[in-house]
N, C-alpha and C positions, 0 to 999 in steps of 0.2 A: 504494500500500500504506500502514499504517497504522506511523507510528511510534511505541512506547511510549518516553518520557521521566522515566520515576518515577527514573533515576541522576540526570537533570539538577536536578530537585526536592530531593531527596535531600539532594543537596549545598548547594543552597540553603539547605535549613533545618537542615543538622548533623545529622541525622539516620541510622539505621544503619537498614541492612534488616531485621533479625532485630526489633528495634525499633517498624518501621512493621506488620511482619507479626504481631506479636503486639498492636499498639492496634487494628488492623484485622481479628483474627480470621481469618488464614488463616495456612497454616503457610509455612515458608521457603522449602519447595520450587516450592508453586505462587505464590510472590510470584515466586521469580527465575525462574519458566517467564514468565511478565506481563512480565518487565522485561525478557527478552531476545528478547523479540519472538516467542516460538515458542509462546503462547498463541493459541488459534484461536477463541475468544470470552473477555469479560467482561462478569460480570453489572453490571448497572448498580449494585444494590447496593452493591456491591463498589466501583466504579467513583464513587460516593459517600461509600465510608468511605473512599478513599482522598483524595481531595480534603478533606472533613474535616480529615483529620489532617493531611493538609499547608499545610491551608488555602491553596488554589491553587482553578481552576478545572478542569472537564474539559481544555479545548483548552491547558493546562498540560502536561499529559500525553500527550495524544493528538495527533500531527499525521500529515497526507495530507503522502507523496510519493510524485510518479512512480515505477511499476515501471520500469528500463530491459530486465529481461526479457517485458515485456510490450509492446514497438514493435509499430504497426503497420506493415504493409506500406503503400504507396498505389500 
């Protein structure tokens, strides 16, 4: 599964959410649906202004970890 990290960036650069979401043009609700993982796509757009403003890269934000409710059986 896909982990968002924009709190860990965040914090990096002193930054407030209410803050990132008004340089980036979305409103607070669907920044903190992004940041708490319960967003089910992002546009790249988006996924560009946020980098921007944080001046980071995607894989800053974005990281793959193993689902543990997705084992397989063998």
């Amino acid at each position: 599964m896909i982990v968002i990290n924009i709190d860990v960036m965040l914090a990096k650069r002193k930054m407030k959410v209410g803050d990132l979401a008004k340089q980036i043009g979305i409103t607070n609700a669907n920044l903190s649906i992004l940041k708490n993982g319960k967003a089910k796509a992002i546009r790249i757009e988006t996924l560009n202004e946020i980098c921007k403003a944080l001046q980071c890269q995607p894989g800053d934000i974005l990281e793959y970890q193993d689902d543990p409710e997705e084992e397989t059986e063998t």
